[in-house]
KOLLUMPA-350627 format. One record per residue (C-alpha): x, y, z; residue in three letters. Coordinates in nm, 4 decimals. Each point is the difference from the previous one (the first is absolute). Layout:
REM KOLLUMPA-350627
<rec u="X" v="Y" w="Z" residuo="ALA"/>
...
REM end
This chain:
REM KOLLUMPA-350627
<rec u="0.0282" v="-1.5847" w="-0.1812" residuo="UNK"/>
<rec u="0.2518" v="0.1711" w="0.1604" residuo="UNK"/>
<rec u="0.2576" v="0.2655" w="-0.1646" residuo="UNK"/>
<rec u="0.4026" v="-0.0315" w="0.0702" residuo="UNK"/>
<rec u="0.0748" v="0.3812" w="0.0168" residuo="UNK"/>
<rec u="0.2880" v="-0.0873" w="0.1748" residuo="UNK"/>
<rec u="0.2554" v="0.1553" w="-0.2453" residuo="UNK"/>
<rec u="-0.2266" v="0.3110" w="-0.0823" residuo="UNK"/>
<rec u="0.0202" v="0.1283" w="0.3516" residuo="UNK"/>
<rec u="0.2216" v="0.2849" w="-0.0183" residuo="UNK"/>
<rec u="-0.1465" v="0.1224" w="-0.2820" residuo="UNK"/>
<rec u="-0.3629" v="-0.0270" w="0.1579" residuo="UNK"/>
<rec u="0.1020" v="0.1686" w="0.2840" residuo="UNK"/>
<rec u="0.1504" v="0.2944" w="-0.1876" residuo="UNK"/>
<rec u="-0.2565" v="0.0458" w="-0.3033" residuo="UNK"/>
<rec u="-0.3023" v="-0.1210" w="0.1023" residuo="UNK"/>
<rec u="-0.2769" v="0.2974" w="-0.0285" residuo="UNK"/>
<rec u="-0.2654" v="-0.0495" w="0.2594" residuo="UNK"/>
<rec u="-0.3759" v="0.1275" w="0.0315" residuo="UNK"/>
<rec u="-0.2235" v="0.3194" w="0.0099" residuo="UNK"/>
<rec u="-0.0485" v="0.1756" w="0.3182" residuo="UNK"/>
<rec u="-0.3481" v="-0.0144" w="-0.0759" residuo="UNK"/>
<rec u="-0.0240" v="-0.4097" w="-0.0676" residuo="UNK"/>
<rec u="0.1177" v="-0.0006" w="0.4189" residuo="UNK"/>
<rec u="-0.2795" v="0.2524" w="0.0529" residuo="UNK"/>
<rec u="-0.2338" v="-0.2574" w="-0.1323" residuo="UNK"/>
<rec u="0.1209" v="-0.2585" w="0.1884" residuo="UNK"/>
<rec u="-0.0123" v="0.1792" w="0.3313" residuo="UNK"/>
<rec u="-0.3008" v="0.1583" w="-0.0565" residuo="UNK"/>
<rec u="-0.1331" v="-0.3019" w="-0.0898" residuo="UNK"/>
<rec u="0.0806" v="-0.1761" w="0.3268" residuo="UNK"/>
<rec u="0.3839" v="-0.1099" w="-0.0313" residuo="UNK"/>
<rec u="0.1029" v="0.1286" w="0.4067" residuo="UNK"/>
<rec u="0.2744" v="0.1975" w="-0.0342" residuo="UNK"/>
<rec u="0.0897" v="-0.0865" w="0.3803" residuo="UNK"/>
<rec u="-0.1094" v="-0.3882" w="-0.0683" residuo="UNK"/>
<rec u="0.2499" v="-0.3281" w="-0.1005" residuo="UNK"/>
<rec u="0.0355" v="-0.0295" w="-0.3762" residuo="UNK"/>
<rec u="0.1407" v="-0.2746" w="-0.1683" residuo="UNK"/>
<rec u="0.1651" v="0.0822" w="-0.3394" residuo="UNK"/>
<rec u="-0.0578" v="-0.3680" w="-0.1920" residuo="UNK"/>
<rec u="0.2879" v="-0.0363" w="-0.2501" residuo="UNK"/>
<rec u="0.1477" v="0.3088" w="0.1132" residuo="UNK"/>
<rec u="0.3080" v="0.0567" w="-0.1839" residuo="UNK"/>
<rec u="0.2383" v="0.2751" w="0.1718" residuo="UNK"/>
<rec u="-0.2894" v="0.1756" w="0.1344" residuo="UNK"/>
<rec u="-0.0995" v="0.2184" w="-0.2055" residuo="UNK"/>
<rec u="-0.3811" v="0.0236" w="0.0133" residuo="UNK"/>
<rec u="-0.0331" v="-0.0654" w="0.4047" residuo="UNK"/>
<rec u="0.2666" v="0.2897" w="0.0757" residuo="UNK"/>
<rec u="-0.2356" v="0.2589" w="0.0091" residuo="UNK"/>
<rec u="-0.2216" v="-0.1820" w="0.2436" residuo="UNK"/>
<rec u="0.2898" v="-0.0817" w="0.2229" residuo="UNK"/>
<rec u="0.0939" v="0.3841" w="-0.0397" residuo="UNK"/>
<rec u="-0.3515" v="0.1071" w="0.1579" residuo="UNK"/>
<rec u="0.0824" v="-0.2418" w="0.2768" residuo="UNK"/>
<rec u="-0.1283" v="-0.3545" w="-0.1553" residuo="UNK"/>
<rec u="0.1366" v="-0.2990" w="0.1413" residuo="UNK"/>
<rec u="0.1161" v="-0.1784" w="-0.3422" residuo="UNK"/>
<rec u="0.0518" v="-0.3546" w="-0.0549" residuo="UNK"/>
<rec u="0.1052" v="-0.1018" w="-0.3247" residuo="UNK"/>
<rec u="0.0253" v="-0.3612" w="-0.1481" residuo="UNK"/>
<rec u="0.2227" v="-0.0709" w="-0.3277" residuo="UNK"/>
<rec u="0.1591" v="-0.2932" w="-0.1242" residuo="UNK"/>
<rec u="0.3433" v="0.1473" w="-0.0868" residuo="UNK"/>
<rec u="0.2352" v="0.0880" w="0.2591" residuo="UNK"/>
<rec u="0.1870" v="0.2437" w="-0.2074" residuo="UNK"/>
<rec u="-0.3046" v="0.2429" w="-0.0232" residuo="UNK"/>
<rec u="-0.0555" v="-0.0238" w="0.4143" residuo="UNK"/>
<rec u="0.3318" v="0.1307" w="0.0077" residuo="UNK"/>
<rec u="-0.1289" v="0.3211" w="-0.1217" residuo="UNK"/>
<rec u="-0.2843" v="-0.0067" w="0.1288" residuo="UNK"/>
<rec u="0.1449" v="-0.0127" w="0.3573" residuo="UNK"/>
<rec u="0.2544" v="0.2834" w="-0.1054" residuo="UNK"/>
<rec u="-0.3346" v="0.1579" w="-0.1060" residuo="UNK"/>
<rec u="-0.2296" v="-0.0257" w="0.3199" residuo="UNK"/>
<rec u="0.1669" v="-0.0461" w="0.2779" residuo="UNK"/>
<rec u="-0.2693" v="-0.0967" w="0.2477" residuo="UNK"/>
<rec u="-0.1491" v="-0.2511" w="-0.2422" residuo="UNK"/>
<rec u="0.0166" v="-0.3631" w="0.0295" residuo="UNK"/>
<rec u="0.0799" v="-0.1910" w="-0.2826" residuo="UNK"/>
<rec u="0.0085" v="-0.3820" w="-0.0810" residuo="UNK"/>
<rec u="0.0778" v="-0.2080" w="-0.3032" residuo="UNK"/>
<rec u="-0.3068" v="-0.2059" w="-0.1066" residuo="UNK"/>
<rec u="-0.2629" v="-0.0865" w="-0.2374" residuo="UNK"/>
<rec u="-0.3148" v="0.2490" w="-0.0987" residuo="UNK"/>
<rec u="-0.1864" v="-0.3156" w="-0.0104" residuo="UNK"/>
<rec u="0.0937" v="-0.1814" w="0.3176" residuo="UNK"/>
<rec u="0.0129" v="0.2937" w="0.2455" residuo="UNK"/>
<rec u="0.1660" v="-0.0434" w="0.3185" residuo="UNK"/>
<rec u="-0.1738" v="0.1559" w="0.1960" residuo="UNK"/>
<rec u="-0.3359" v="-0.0658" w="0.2611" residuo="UNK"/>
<rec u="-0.3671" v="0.0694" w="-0.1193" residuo="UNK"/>
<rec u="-0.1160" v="0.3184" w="0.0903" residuo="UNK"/>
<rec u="0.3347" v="0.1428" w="0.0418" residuo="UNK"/>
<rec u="-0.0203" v="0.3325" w="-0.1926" residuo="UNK"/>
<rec u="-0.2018" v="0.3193" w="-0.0550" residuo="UNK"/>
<rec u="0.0713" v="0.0019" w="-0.3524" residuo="UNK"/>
<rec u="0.1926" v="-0.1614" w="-0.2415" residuo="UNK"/>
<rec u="0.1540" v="0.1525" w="-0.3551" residuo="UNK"/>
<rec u="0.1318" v="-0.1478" w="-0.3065" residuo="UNK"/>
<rec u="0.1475" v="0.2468" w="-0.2443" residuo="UNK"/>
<rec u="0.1428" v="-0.0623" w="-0.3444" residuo="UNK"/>
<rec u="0.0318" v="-0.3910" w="0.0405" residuo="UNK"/>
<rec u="-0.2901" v="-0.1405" w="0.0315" residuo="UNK"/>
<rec u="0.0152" v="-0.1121" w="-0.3941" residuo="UNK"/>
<rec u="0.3041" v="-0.2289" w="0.1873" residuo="UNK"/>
<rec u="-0.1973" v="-0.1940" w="0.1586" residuo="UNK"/>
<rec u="-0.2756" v="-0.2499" w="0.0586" residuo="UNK"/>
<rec u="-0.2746" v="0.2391" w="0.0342" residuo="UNK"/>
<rec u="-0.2614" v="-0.1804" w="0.1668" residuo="UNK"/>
<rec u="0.2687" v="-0.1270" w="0.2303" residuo="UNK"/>
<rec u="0.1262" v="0.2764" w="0.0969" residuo="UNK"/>
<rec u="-0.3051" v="0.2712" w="0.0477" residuo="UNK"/>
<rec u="-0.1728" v="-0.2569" w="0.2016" residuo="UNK"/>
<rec u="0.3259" v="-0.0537" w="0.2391" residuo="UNK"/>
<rec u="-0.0215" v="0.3266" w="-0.0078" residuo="UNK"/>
<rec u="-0.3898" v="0.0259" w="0.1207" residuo="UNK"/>
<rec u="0.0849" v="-0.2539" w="0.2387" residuo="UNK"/>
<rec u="0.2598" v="0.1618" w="0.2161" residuo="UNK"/>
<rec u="-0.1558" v="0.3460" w="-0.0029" residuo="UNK"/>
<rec u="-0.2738" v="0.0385" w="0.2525" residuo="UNK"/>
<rec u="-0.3794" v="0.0254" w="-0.0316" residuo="UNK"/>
<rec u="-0.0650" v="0.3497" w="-0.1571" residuo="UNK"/>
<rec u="0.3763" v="0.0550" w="-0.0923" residuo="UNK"/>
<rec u="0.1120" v="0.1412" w="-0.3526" residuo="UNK"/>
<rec u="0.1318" v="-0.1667" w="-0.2572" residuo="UNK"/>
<rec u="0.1893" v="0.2029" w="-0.2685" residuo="UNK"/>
<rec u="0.1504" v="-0.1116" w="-0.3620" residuo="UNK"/>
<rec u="0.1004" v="0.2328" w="-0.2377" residuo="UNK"/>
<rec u="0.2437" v="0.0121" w="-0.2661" residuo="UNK"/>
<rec u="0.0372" v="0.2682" w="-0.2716" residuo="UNK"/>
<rec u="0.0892" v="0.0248" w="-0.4050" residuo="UNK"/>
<rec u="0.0977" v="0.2415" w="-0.2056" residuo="UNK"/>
<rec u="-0.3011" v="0.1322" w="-0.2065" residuo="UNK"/>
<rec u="-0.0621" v="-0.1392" w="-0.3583" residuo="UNK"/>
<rec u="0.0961" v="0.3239" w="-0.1693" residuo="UNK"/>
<rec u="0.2769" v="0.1144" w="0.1932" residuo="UNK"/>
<rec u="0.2934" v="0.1090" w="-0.2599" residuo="UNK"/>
<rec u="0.2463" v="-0.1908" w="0.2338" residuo="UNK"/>
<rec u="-0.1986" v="-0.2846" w="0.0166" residuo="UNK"/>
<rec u="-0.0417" v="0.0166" w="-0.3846" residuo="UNK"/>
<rec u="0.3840" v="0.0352" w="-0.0439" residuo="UNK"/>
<rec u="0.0965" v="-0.3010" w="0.2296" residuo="UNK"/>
<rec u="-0.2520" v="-0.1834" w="-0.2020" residuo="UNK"/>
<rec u="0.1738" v="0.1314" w="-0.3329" residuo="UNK"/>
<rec u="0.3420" v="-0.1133" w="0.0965" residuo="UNK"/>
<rec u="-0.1406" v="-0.3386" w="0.1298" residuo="UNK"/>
<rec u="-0.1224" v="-0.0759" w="-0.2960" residuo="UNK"/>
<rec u="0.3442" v="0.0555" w="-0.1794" residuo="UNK"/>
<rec u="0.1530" v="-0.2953" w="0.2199" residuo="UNK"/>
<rec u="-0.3432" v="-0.2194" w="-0.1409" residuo="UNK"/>
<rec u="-0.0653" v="0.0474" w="0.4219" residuo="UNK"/>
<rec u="-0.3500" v="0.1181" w="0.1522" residuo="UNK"/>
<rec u="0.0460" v="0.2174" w="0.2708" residuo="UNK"/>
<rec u="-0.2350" v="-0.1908" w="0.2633" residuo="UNK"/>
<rec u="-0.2817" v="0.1710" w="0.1703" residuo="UNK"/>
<rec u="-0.0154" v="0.0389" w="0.3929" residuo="UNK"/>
<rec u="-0.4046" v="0.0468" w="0.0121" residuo="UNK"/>
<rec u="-0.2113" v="-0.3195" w="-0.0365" residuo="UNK"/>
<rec u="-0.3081" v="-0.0439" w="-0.1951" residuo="UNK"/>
<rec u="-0.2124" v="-0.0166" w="0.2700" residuo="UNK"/>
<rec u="0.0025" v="-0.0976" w="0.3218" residuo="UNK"/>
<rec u="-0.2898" v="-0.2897" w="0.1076" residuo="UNK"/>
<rec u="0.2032" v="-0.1348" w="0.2827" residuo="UNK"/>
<rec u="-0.0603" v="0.3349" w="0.2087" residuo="UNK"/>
<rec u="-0.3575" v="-0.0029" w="-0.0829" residuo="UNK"/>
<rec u="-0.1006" v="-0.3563" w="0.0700" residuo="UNK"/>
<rec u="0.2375" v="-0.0083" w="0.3280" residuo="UNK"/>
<rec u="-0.2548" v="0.0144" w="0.3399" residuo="UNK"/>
<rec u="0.0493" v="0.3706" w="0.0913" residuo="UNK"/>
<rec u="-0.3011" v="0.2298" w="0.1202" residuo="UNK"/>
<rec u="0.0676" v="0.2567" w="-0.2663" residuo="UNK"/>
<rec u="0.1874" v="-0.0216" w="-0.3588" residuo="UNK"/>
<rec u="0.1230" v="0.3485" w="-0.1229" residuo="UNK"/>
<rec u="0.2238" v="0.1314" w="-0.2791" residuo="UNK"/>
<rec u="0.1530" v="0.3507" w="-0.0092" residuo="UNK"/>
<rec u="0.1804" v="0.0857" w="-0.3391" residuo="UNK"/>
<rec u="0.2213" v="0.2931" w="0.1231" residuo="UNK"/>
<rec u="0.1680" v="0.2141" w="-0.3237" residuo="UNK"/>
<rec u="0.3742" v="0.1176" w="0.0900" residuo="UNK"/>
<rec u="0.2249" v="0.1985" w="-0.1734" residuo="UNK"/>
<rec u="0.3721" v="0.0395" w="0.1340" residuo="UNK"/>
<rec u="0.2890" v="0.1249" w="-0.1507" residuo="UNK"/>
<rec u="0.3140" v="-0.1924" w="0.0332" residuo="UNK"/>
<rec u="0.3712" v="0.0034" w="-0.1474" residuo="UNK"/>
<rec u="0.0989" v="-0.2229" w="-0.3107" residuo="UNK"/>
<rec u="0.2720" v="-0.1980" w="0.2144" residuo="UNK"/>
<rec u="-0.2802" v="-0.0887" w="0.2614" residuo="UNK"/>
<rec u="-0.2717" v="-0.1042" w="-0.2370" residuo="UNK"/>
<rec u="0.2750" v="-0.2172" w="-0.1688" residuo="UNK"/>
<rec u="0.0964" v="-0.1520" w="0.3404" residuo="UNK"/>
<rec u="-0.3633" v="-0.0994" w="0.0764" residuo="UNK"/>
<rec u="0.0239" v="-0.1190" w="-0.3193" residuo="UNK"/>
<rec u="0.2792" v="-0.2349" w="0.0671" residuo="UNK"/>
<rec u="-0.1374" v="-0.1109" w="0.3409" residuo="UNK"/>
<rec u="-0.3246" v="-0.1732" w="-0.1790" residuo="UNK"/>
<rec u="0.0359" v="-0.3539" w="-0.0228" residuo="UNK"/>
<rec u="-0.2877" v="-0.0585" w="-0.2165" residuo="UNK"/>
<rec u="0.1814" v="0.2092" w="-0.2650" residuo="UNK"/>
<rec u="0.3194" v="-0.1544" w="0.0603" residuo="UNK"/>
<rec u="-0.1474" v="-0.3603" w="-0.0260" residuo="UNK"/>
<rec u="-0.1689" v="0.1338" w="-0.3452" residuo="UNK"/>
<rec u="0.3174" v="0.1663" w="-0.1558" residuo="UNK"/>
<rec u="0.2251" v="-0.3136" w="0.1590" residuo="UNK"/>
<rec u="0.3646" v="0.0882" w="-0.1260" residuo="UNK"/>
<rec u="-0.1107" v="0.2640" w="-0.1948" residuo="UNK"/>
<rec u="-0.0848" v="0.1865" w="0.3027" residuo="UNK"/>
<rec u="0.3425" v="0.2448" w="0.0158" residuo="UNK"/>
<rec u="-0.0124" v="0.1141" w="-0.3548" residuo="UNK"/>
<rec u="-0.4032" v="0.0527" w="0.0455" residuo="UNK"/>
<rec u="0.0824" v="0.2335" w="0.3175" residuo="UNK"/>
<rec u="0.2999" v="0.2106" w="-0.2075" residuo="UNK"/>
<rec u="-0.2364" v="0.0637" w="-0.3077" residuo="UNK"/>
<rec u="-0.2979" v="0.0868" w="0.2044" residuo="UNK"/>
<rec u="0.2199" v="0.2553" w="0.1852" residuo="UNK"/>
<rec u="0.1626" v="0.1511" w="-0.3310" residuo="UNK"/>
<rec u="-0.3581" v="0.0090" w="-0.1519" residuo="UNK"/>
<rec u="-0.1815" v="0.1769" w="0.3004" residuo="UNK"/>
<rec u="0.3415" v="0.2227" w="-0.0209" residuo="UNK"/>
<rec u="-0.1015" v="0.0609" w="-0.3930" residuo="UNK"/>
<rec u="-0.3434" v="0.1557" w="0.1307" residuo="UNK"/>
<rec u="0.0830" v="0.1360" w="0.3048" residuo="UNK"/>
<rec u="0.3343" v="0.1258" w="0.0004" residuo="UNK"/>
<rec u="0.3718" v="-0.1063" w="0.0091" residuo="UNK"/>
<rec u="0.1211" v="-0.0507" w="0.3513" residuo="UNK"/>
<rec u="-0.1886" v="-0.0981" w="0.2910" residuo="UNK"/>
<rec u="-0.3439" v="0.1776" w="-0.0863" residuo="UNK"/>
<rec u="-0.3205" v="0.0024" w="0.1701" residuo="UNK"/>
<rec u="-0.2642" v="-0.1988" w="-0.1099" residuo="UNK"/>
<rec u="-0.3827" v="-0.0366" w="0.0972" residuo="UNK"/>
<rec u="-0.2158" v="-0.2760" w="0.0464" residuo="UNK"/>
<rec u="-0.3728" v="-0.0461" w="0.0434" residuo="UNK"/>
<rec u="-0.1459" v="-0.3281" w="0.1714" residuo="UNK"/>
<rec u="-0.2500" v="-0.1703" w="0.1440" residuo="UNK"/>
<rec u="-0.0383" v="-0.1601" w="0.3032" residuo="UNK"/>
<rec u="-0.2191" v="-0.2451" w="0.0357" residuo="UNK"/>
<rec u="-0.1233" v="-0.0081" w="0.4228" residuo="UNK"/>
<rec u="-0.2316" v="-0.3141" w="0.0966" residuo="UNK"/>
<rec u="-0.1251" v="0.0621" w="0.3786" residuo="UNK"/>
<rec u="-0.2197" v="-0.2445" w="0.1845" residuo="UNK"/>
<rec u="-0.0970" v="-0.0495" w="0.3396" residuo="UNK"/>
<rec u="0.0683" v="-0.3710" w="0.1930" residuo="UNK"/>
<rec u="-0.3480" v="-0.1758" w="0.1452" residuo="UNK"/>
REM end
């Protein structure tokens, strides 16, 4: 399955909240070379492989809407970046020290795509998925799901129930790291990551406006009139596994 995000571009590239500083410590430390080639599968604008690129990665990053590789080329400049298919990679076997997939890989075929994945990374590379949710008891989450429920709307979780497709794929070594992470962020942000989720969007359908100004006058209610601070607490879910 693959996601149009076309239209939610912009608002991914301005909103989008990435990952803990110490998720990437786990990744390095657990092999990810921070001077290797890393391919960033459904890649977005770049958000998750721009540290890597920052600490002198080569990044290569695969997505299947153009509009996103915009920004993701206005994002890392010394990447390379190509329209295509998690599931069909374009690339040669054995290509890669490590490939990524962050927040997308509930997009997409997943046995299809983390075995494309294996299969252009070389022998002993890294592979890396991770995506993150906000915790069950988080007020904010609690709210959003309060004000969902007012449009007779759930408001769609990112985290999967499980994840069998990692474990049964052929990789020396299957490993999970649940990282905590707490961040404070400002009410207009949280409600433009809001906006940019197209799983939320596809759930609230034309309802999806009014949802957005009643969440923000709500979150105002608790937090403050204006454009207040808020903070969040998630988990991020980090599957690491080594290629045969």
């Amino acid at each position: 399955m693959t996601a149009d995000y076309s239209k939610l571009a912009e608002d991914y590239d301005a909103h989008r909240i990435g990952y803990s500083l110490e998720l990437y410590s786990m990744a390095t430390d657990y092999g990810i070379p921070m001077q290797g080639k890393i391919l960033d599968v459904a890649c977005g604008t770049g958000l998750a492989s721009e540290p890597f690129a920052k600490e002198g990665a080569r990044v290569t990053g695969i997505d299947s809407s153009q509009e996103m590789l915009k920004y993701a080329e206005a994002r890392i400049l010394n990447g390379e970046f190509k329209v295509g298919n998690a599931e069909t990679l374009p690339f040669g076997d054995k290509t890669f020290d490590a490939a990524i997939c962050a927040q997308a890989i509930h997009w997409l075929d997943r046995d299809k795509a983390i075995n494309e994945m294996i299969r252009v990374t070389k022998p002993g590379g890294i592979i890396a998925i991770w995506w993150k949710s906000l915790m069950h008891d988080d007020p904010v989450k609690l709210i959003s799901q309060e004000v969902a429920t007012t449009w007779e709307a759930d408001s769609p979780e990112t985290a999967m129930s499980g994840f069998l497709e990692f474990y049964r794929a052929p990789l020396a070594d299957h490993t999970l790291r649940v990282v905590p992470w707490r961040l404070a962020v400002s009410l207009d942000r949280f409600i433009g990551y809001e906006r940019s989720r197209k799983n939320l969007r596809d759930a609230l359908g034309k309802k999806a406006d009014q949802y957005f100004e009643q969440l923000a006058a709500r979150l105002r209610e608790v937090y403050g009139p204006g454009n207040p601070v808020i903070s969040l607490g998630y988990l991020q879910f980090l599957y690491l596994g080594k290629t045969l």
